[in-house]
C-alpha positions in Angstrom: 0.0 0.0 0.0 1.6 3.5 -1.1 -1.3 5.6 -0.7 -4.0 6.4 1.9 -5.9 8.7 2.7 -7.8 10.4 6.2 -11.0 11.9 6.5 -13.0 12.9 9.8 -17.0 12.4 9.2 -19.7 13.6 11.6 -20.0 15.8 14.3 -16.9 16.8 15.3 -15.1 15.7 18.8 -11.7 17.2 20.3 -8.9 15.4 19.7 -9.7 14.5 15.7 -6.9 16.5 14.9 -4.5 14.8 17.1 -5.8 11.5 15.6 -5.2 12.8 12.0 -1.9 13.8 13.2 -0.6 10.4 14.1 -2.3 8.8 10.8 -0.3 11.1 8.9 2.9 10.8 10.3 2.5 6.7 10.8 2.1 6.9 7.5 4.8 8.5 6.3 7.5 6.8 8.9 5.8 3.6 6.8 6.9 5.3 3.2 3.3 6.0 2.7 1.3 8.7 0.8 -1.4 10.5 2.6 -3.9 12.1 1.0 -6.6 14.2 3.1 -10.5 13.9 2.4 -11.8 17.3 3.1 -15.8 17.4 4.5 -15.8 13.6 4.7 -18.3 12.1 2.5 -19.3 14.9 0.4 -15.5 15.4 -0.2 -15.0 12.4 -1.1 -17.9 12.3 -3.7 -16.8 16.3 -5.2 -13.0 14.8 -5.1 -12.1 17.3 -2.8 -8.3 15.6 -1.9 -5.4 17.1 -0.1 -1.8 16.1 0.2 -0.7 16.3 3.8 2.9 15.6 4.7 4.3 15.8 8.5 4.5 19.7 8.2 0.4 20.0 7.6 -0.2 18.5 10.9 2.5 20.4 12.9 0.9 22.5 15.7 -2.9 21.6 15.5 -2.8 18.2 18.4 -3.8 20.6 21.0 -6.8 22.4 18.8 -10.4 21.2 18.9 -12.8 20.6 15.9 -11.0 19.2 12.8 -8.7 21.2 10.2 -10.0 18.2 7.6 -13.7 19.3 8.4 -16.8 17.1 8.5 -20.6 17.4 6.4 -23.6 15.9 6.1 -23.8 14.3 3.2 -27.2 11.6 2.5 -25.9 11.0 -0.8 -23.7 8.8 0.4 -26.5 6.6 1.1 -27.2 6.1 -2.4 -24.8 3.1 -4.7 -24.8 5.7 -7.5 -23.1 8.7 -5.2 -21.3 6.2 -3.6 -19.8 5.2 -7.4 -19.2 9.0 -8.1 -16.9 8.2 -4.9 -15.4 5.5 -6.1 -14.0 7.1 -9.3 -12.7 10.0 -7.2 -10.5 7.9 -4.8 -9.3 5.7 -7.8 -8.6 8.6 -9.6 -6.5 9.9 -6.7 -4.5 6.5 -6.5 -5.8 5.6 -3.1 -5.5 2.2 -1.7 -7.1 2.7 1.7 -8.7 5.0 4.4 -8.8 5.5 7.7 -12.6 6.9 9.0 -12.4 8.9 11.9 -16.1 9.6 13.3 -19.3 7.8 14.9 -21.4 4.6 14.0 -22.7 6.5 11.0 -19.4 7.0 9.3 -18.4 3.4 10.1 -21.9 2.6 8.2 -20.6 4.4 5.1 -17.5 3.1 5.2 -18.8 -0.8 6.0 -21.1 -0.1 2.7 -18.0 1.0 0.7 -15.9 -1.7 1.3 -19.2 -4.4 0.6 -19.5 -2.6 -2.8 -15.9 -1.8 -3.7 -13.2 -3.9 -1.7 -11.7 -0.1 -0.6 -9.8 -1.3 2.8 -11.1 1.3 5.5 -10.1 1.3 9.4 -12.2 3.6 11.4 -11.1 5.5 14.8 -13.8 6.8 17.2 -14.4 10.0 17.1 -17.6 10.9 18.8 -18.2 12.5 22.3 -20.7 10.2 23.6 -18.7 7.2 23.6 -21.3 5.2 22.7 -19.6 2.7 20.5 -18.9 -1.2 21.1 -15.2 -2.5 20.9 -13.4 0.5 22.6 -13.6 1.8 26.4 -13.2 5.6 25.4 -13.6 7.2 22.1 -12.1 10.3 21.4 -13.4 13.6 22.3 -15.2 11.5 25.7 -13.4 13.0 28.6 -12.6 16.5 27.2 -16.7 16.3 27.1 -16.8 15.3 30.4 -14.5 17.8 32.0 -16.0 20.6 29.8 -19.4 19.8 31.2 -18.1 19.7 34.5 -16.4 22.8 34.6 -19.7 24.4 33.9 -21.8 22.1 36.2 -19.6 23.2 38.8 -20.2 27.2 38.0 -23.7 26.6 38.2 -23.6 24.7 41.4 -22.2 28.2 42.8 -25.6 29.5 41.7 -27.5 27.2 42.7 -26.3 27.4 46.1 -26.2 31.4 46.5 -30.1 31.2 45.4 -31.3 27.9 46.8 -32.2 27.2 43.4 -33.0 23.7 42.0 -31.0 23.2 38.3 -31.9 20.6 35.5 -28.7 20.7 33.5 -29.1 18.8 30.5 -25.7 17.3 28.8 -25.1 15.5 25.3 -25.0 12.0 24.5 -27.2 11.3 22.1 -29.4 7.8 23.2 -26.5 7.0 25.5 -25.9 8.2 29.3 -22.0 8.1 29.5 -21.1 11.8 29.5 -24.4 12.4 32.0 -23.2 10.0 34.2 -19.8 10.9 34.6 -20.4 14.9 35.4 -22.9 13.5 37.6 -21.1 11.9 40.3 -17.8 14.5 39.6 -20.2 17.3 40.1 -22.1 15.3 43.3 -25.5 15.9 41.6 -28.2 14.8 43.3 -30.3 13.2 40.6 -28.6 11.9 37.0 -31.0 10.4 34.4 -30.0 8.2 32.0 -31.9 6.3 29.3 -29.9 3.3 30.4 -31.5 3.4 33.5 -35.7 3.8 33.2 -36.7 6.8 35.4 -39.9 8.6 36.9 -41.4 11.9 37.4 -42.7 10.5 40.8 -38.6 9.5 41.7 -37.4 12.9 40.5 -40.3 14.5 42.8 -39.5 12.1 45.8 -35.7 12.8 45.5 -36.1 16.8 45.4 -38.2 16.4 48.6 -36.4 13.9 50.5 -33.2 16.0 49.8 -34.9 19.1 50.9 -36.0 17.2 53.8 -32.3 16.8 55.0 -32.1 20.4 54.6 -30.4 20.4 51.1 -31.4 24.2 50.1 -30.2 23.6 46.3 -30.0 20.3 44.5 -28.3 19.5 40.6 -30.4 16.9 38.6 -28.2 15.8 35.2 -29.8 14.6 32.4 -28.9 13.4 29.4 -30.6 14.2 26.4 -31.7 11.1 25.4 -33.6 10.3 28.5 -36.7 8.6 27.9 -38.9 10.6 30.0 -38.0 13.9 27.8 -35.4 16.6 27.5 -34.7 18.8 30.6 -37.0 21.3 29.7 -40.2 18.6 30.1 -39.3 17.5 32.6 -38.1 20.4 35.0 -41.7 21.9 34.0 -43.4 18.5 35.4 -41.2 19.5 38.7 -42.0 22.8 39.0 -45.9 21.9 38.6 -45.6 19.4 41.4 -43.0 21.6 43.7 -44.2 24.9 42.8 -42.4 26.1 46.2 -38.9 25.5 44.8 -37.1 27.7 42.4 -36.2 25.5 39.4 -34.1 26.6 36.8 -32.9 24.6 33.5 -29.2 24.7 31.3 -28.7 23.2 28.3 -25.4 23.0 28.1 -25.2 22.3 24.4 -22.4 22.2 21.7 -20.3 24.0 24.1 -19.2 20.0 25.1 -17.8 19.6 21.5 -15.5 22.3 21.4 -12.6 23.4 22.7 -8.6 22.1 23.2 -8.7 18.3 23.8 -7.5 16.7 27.3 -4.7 15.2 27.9 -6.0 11.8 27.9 -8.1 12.4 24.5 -5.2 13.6 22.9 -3.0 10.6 23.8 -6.1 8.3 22.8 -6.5 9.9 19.4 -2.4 9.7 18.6 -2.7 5.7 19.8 -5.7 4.8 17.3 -4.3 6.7 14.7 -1.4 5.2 14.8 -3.0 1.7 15.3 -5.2 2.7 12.4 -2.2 3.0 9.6 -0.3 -0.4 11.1 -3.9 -1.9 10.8 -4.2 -1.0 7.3 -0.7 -2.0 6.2 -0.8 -5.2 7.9 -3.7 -6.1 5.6 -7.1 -5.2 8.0 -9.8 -3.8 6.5 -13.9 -2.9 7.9 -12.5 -2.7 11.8 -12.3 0.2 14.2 -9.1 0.6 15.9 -10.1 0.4 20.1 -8.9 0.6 23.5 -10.0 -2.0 25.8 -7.8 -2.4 29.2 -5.2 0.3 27.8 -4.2 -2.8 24.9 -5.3 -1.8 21.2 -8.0 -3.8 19.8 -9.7 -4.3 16.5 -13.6 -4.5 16.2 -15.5 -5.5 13.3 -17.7 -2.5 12.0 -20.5 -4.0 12.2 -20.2 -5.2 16.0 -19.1 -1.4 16.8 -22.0 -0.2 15.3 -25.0 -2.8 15.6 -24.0 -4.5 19.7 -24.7 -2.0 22.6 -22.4 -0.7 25.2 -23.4 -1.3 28.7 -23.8 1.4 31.1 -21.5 0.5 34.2 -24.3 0.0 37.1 -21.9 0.6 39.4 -21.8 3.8 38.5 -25.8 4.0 38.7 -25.2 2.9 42.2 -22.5 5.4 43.3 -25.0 8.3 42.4 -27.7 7.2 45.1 -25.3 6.5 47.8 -23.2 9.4 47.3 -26.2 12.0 46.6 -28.2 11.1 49.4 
């Protein structure tokens, strides 16, 4: 193999840069080409290719959001786009890819391989950490401490006003990032679609918590709880508790910005590199993981399709701890 090439896909997570960093200059200690995919998928498709040596990745491992950029692009769904595609990449002399995104850009990639034989690793990129085969994905814990940080301003509110806040944190349909800021930001309440809920155990933990003379409380949720988005149900609360002062913070895209971590940035450089050794060692349709700090490979379709458990243990560490 004498040419590859990178693309990020999806929404963007820090530390994407760092990863593209360590493809690149695997790569090249390997004697291999690198060719970037600007905007992922609709790059791809408009043949949108940039050469990248070592000295168009110097300086950006520390910066956030991703210098190759990421689109939408439903196209891509379609055989006939995906041929447009095709063309473009064979055109470009590229023998491989590495994918760095969620479970929809390992879809893309799993469909591109089944209907060209184009050898693609993926690394992943998504804040939520939702995906099988890895125990952190990259952009996770700079999520987790950026959500914190603010969690923890608000608790200074919260407390000056005796104020009750619903702060609701990303995560898509998983609970990972909730659950985390939760017990590092000793909230009283996290909800998590991993673990079913009810408005009569949000209402019975705001009183019994007020009963041991809390003044202020922090409830977490993630926004793909089940019983709605933090909005719903703070307004169920305040209907029940009408005495307490109940305030909501959606704490938004803020969570996807910003310079990666420490630990995302060294995460990112290890799949990255993993990534290229995959590649040239003849691996193709697998996303490079981390499982017990040893690098792992995981089919696509396990990564995307098998679910990711929720540790319980940390379920359980919120009631003692909050009470």
């Amino acid at each position: 193999m004498k040419k590859i090439a990178v693309f990020t896909s999806g929404g963007d997570a820090p530390g994407m840069n760092a990863c593209v960093r360590a493809v690149v200059r695997t790569a090249i200690y390997n004697g291999v080409e690198v060719m970037g995919i600007i905007r992922g998928y609709k790059g791809m498709i408009e043949g949108d290719f940039v050469k990248l040596d070592s000295y168009s990745v110097s300086n950006i491992i520390q910066k956030g959001g991703t210098i190759l950029k990421s689109a939408r692009c439903d196209e891509f769904r379609s055989k006939e786009w995906r041929q447009v595609a095709y063309d473009k990449v064979m055109d470009a002399g590229i023998e491989g890819m590495v994918a760095i995104g969620g479970n929809g850009t390992f879809t893309g990639a799993d469909l591109f391989l089944q209907d060209f034989n184009i050898p693609t690793i993926g690394c992943p990129g998504t804040i939520d950490n939702d995906l099988y085969g890895t125990d952190y994905t990259i952009g996770y814990d700079t999520a987790v401490n950026t959500a914190l940080d603010a969690i923890d301003k608000i608790r200074d509110t919260a407390d000056s006003h005796d104020r009750v806040f619903f702060v609701e944190v990303m995560g898509r349909d998983a609970g990972y990032i909730a659950i985390q800021c939760g017990i590092g930001g000793g909230a009283e309440l996290v909800m998590v679609p991993e673990n079913p809920d009810s408005f009569e155990s949000v209402i019975d933990t705001l009183k019994n918590g007020r009963e041991n003379k809390k003044t202020s409380a922090m409830v977490v949720v993630a926004e793909g709880e089940e019983l709605g988005n933090a909005n719903v149900i703070a307004q169920k609360a305040k209907e029940a508790l009408p005495h307490m002062d109940i305030r909501v913070t959606n704490l938004g895209h803020i969570q996807r910005g910003g310079a990666p971590t420490a630990l995302d940035r060294i995460l990112a450089s290890r799949m990255g590199m993993a990534a290229v050794e995959g590649l040239l060692a003849g691996r193709k349709s697998e996303m490079v993981g981390i499982i017990n700090d040893q690098v792992a490979y995981t089919p696509f379709a396990d990564a995307i399709h098998k679910k990711k458990p929720l540790n319980k243990e940390l379920i359980k560490m919120v009631n003692i701890l909050s009470i």
